[in-house]
C-alpha positions in Angstrom: 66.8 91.2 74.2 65.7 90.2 77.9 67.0 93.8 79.3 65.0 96.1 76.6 61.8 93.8 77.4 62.4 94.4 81.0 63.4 98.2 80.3 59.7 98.1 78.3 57.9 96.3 80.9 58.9 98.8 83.5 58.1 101.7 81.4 55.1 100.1 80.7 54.0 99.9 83.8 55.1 103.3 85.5 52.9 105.1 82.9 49.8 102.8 83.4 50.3 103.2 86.9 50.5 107.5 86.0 47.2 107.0 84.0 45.1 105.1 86.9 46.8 107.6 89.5 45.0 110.5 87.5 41.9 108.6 87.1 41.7 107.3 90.6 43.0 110.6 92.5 39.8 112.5 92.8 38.0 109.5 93.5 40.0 108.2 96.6 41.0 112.4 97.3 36.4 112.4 97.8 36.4 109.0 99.7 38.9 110.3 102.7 37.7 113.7 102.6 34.1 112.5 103.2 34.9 110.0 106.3 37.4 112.4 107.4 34.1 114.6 107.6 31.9 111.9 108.9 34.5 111.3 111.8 34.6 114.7 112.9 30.9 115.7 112.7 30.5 111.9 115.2 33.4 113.7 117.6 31.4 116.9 117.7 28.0 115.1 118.2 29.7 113.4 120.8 30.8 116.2 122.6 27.7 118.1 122.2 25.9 115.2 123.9 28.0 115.1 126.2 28.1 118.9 126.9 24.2 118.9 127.1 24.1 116.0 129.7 25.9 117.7 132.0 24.4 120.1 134.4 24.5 124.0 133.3 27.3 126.4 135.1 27.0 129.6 137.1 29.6 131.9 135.1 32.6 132.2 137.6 31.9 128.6 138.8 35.3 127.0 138.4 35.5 122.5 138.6 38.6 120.7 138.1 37.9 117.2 136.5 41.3 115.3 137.2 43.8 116.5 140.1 47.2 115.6 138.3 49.7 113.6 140.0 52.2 115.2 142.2 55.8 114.3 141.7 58.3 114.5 144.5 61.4 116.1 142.8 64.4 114.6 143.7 67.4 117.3 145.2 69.9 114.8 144.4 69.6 115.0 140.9 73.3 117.2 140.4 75.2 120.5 141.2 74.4 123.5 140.3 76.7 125.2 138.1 76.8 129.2 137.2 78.3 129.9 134.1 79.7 132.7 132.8 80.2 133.9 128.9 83.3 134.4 127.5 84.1 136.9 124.8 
């Protein structure tokens, strides 16, 4: 008797949980849409600001903003092999 109330119980649940999951969809499907929305329309404001504080270009003009690092490669690494296919 304890395993077919368990079997019902879980049954039970998994289509209450299918009901909710088709009332509640939309409704959370809306919520993330709209602050997914709100976060990228900040982003954008925040590069437009930032895009209109800065000083305007002469077309051509080129600036580099950050100089990457230069790595010293190191010759020791291996030999170089040449292979050779085989048919």
């Amino acid at each position: 008797m304890g395993l077919l109330r368990t079997i019902f119980i879980i049954v039970l649940v998994w289509y209450l949980f299918k009901v909710l999951g088709r009332i509640f969809a939309p409704i959370l499907m809306r919520f993330a849409a709209k602050k997914a929305e709100q976060r990228f329309g900040d982003q954008f404001e925040q590069f437009r600001n930032q895009q209109q504080r800065t000083e305007p270009k002469k077309e051509g003009e080129v600036t580099i903003d950050k100089i990457p690092n230069r790595k010293a490669s190191n010759k020791d690494v291996g030999d170089y092999v040449d292979f050779e296919e085989i048919d």
